[in-house]
Backbone as ProteinMPNN parsed JSONL, in Angstrom:
{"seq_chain_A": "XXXXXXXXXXXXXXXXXXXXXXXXXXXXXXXXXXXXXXXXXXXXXXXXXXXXXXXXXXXXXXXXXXXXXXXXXXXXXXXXXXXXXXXXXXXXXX", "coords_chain_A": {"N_chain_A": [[143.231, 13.511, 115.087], [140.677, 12.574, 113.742], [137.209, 13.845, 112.117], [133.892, 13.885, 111.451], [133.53, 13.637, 108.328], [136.481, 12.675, 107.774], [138.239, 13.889, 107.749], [141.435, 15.085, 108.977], [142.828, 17.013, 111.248], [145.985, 18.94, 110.681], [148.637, 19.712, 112.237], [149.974, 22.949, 112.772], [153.241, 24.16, 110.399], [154.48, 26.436, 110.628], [156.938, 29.136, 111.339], [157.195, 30.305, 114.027], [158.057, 32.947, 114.977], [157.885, 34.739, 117.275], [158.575, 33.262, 119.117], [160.984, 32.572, 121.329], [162.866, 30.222, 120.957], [165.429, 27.879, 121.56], [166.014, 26.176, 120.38], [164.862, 25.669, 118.061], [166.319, 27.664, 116.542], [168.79, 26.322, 116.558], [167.9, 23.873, 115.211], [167.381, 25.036, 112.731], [169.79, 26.421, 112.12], [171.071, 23.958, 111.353], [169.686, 22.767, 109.477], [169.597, 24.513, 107.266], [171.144, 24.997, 104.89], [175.255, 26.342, 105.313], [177.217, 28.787, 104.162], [179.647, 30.693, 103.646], [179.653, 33.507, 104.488], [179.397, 36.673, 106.33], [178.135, 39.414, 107.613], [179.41, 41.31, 108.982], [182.089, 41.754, 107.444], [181.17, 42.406, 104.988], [180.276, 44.874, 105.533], [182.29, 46.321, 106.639], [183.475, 46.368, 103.77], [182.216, 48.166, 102.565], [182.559, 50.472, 103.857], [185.255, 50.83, 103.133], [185.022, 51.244, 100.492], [184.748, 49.023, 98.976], [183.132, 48.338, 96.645], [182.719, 46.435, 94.786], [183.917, 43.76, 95.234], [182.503, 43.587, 97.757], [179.673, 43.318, 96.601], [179.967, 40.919, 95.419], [180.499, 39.568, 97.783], [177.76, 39.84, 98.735], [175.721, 38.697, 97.164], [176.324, 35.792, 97.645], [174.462, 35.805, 99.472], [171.496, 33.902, 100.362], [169.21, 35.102, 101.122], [167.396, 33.824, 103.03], [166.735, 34.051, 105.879], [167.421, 33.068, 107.929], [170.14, 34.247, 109.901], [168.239, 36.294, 111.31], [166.688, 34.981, 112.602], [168.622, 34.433, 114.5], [169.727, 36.124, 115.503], [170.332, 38.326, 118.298], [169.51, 41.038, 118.55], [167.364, 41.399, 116.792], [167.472, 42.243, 114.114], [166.841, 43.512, 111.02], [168.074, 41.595, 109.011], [167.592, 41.197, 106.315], [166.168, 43.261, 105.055], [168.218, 44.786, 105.552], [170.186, 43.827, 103.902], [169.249, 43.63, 101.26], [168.88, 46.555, 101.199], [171.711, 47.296, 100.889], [172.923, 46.416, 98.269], [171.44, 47.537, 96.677], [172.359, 49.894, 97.034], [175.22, 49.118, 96.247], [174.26, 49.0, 93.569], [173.607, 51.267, 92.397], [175.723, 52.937, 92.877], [178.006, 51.815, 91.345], [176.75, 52.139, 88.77], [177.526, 54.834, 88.73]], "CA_chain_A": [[141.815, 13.493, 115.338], [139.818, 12.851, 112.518], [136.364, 14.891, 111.994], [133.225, 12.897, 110.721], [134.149, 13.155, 107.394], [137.382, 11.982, 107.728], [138.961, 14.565, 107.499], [141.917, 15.31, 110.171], [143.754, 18.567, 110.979], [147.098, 18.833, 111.131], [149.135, 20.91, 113.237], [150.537, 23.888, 111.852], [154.343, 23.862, 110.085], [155.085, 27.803, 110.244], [157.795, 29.312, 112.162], [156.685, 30.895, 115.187], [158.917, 34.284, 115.107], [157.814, 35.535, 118.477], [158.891, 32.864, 120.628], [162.51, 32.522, 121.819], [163.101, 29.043, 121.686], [166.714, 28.176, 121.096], [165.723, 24.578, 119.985], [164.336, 25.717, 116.708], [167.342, 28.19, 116.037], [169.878, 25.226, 116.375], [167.746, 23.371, 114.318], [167.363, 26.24, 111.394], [171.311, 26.176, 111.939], [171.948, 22.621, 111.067], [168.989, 22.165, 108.236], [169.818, 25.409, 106.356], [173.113, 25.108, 104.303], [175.664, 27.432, 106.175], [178.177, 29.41, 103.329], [181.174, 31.756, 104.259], [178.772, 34.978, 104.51], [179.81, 37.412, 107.061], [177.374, 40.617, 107.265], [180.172, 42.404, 109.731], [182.699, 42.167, 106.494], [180.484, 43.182, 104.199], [180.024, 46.329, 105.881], [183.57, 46.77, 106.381], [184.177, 46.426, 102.723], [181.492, 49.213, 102.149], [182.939, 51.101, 104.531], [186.98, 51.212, 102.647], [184.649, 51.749, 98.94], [185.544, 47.927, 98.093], [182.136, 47.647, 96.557], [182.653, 45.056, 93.803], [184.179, 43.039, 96.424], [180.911, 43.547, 98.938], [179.087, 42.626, 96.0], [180.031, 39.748, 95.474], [179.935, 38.179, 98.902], [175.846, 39.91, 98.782], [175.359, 37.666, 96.338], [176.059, 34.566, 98.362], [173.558, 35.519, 100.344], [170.49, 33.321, 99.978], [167.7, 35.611, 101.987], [166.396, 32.564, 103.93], [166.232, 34.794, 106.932], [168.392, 32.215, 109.234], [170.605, 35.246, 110.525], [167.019, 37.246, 111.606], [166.09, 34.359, 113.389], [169.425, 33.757, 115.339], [169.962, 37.669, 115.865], [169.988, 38.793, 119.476], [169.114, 42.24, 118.615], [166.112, 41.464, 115.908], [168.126, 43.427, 113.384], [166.401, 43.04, 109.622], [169.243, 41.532, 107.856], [167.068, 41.113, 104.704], [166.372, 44.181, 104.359], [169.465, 45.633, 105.099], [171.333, 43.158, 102.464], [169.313, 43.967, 99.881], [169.742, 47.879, 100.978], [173.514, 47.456, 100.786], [172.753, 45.75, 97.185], [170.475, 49.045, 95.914], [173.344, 51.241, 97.022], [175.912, 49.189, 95.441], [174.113, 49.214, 92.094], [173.623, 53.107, 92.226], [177.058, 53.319, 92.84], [178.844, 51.043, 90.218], [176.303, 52.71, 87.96], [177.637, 56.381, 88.113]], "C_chain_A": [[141.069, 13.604, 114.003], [138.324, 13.055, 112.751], [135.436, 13.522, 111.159], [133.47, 12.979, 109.278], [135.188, 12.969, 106.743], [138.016, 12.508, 107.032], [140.018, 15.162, 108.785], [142.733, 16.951, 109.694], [144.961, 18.804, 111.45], [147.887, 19.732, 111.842], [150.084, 21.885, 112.074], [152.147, 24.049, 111.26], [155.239, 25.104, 109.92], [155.89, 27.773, 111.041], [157.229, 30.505, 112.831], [157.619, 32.582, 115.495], [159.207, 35.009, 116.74], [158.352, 34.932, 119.677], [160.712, 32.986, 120.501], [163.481, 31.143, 122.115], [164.155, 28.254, 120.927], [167.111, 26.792, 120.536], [165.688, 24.935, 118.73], [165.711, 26.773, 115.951], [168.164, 27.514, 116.168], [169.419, 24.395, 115.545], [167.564, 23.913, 113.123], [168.97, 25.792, 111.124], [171.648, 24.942, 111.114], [170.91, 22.502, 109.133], [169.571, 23.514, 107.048], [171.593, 25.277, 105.574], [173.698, 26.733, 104.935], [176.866, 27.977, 104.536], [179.117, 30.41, 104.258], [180.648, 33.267, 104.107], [178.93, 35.608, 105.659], [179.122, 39.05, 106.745], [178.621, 41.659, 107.813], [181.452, 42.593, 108.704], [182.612, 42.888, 105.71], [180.316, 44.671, 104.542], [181.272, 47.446, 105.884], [183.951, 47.182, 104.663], [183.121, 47.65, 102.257], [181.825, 50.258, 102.615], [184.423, 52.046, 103.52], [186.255, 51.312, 101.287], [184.825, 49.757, 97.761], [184.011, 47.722, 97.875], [181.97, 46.919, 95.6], [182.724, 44.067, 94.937], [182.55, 42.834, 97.259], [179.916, 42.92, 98.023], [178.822, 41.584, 95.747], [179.8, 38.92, 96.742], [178.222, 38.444, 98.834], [175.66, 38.731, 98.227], [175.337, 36.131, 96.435], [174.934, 34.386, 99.033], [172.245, 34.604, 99.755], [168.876, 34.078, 100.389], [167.053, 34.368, 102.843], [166.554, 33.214, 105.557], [166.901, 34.152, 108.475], [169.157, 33.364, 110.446], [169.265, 35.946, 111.499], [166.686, 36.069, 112.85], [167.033, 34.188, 114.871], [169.875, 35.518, 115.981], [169.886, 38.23, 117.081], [169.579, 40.141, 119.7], [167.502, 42.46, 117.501], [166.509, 42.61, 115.052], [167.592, 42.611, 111.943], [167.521, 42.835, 108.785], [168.581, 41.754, 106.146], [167.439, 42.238, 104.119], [167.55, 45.214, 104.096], [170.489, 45.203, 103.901], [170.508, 43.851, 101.292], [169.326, 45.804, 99.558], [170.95, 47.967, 100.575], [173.375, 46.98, 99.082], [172.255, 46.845, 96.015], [171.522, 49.985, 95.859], [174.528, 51.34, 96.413], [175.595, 49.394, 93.963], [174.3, 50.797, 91.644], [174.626, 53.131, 92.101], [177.831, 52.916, 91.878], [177.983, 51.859, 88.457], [177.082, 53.993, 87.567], [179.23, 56.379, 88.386]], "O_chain_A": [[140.934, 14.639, 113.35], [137.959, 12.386, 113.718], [135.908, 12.572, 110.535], [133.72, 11.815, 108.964], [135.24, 13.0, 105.513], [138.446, 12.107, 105.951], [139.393, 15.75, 109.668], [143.023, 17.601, 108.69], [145.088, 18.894, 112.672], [147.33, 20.828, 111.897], [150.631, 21.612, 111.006], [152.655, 24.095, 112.38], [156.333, 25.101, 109.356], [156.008, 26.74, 111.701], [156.86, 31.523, 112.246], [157.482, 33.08, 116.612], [160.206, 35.547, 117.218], [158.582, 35.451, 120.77], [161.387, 33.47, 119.593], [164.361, 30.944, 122.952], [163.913, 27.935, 119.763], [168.253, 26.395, 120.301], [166.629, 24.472, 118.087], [166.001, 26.529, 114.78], [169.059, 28.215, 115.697], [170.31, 23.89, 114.861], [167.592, 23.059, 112.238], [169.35, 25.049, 110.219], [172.503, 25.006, 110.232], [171.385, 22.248, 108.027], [169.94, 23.137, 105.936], [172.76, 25.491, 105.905], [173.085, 27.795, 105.037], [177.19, 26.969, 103.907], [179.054, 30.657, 105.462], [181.366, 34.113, 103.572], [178.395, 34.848, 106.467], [179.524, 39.757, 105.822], [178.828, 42.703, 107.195], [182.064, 43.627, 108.972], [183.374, 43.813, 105.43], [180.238, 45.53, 103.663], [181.383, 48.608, 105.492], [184.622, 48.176, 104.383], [183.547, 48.101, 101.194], [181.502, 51.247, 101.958], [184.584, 53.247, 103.298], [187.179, 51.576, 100.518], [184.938, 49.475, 96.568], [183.439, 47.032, 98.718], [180.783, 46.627, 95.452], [181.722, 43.622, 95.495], [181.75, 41.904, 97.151], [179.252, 42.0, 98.5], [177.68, 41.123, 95.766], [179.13, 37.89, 96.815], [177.446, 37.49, 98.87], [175.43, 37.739, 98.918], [174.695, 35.357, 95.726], [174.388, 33.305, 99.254], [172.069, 34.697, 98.54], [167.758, 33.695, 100.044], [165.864, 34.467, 103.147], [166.382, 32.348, 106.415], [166.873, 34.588, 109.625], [168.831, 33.355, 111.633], [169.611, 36.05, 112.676], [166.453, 36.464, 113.993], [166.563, 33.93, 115.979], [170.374, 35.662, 117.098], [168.947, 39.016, 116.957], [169.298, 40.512, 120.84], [166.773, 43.452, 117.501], [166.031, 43.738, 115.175], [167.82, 41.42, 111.731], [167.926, 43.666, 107.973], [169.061, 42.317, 105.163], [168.298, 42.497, 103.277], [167.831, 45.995, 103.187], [171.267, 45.88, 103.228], [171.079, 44.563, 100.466], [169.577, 46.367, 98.492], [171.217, 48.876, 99.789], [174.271, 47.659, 98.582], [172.605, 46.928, 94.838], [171.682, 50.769, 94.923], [175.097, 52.366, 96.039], [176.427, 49.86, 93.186], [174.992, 51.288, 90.752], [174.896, 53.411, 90.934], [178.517, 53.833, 91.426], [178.55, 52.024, 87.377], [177.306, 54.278, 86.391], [179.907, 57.365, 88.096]]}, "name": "protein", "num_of_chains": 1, "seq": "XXXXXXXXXXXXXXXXXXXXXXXXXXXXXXXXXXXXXXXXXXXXXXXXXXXXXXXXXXXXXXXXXXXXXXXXXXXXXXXXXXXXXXXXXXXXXX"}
């Protein structure tokens, strides 16, 4: 619809967070590059002290929030990766 001075408005391109619609999380899936990142390892390996190890897979991570979106519990991966990331530095520090 363009506006008298020809100007039109386009529809919006955000991601909708609140809805549930399992279209747009299969399509996140396919457009986002997928890597060998496993949060339920990572935890494990924090768990047995392997935190070089844990480190390193963090560091695959990309933050693009894909996990958050596909999450059936609405669990903040972000922030928990880059918690697990704060706690390994402290730690390798002392």
């Amino acid at each position: 619809m363009i506006n008298f001075w020809g100007y039109s408005i386009s529809e919006t391109r955000s991601i909708n967070y609140d809805t549930n619609d399992k279209s747009m999380t299969e399509h996140i899936a396919r457009v986002v590059p997928s890597t060998d990142f496993d949060i339920r390892k990572i935890q494990m390996l924090m768990k047995l002290g392997e935190n070089k190890e844990a480190k390193e897979q963090l560091q695959k991570c990309m933050l693009c929030g894909k996990c958050m979106l596909v999450c059936p519990r609405g669990v903040e991966t972000r922030k928990m990766i880059l918690e697990m990331l704060n706690y390994i530095k402290t730690k390798l520090k002392s």
